[in-house]
N, C-alpha and C positions, 0 to 999 in steps of 0.2 A: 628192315633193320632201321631203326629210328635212330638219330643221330646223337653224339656224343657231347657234353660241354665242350666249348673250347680248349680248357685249361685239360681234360683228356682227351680228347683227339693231341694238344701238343705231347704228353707223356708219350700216347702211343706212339707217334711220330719220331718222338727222340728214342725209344726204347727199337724202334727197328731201323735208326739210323745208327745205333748203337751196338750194332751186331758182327761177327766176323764173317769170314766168307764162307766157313758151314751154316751159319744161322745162327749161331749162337749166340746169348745176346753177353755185352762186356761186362761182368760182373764187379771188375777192378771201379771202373764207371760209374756205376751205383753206389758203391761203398762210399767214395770220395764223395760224391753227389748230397747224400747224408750226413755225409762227418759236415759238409759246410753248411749244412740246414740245423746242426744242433746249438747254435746261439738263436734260433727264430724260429720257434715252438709252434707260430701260427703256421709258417712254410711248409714246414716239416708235417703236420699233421694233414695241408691243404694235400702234399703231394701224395702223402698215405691212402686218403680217401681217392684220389685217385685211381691208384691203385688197387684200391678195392672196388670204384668203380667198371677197372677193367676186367679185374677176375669174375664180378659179377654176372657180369655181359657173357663169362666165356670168351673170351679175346686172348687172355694173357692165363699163366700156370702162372704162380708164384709161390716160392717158399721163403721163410725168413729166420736168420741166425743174430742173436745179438744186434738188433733192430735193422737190418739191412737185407737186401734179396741175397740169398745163396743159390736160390735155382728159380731160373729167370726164361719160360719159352713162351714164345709167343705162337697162338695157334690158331688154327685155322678161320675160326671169327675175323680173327684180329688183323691177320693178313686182308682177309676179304676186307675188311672195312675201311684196312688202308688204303690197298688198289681200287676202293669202289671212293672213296670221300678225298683221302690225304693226299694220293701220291700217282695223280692223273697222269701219263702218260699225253706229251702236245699233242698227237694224234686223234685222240679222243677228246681234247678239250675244243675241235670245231664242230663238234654236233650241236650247236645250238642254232634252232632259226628264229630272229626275232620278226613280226609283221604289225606292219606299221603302216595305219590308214589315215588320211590326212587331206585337206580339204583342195582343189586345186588352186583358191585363191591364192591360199598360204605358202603354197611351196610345197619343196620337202627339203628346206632347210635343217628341219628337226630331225629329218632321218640321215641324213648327209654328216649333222653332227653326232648320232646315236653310233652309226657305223664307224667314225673317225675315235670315239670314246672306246669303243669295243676292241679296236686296234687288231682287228681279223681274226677276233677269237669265237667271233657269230658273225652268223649272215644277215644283216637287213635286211628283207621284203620288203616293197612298197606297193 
């Protein structure tokens, strides 16, 4: 699955943090979202394409009434690409090992400050 723009990865992001506690996603949310995008034609059209980028993908369903979503589900793509890109679980964000070879004159100043940068979110080798 190749990754999404930023500016959609953020849509998909807000559209399933936008949801109730069936899944469904807020349609009230959207509508407002639009009404303040019609004074700024570039906006409004940036976030469209988005949305077209998502349905593309297969990530999101979408239908539109009177230029807004009326039926709004986000599917099985889209979930995956959130739980696998957007919305990591801490648990899963310490799988990473970094290694780090370095000469002994030097130190291992450089990994000392790599691992302090990383803030316990990978491991340093050395």
């Amino acid at each position: 699955m190749d990754r999404l723009s930023s500016g959609s990865e953020r849509l998909l992001k807000d559209i399933m943090e936008h949801r109730n506690e069936g899944g469904s996603c807020d349609l009230d949310y959207w509508e407002q979202r639009f009404e303040e995008l019609e004074t700024d034609y570039d906006k409004e059209e940036l976030l469209r394409s988005q949305f077209a980028t998502l349905e593309d993908e297969k990530m999101i369903s979408v239908h539109w009434a009177s230029d807004v979503p009326v039926d709004l589900v986000v599917l099985d793509n889209g979930v995956s690409y959130y739980e696998r890109y957007i919305h990591k679980p801490q648990d899963e964000m310490h799988d990473v090992n970094v290694f780090v070879s370095y000469n002994q004159k030097s130190g291992s100043g450089f990994a000392d400050a790599l691992e302090k940068k990383l803030d316990g979110k990978a491991n340093v080798i050395t």
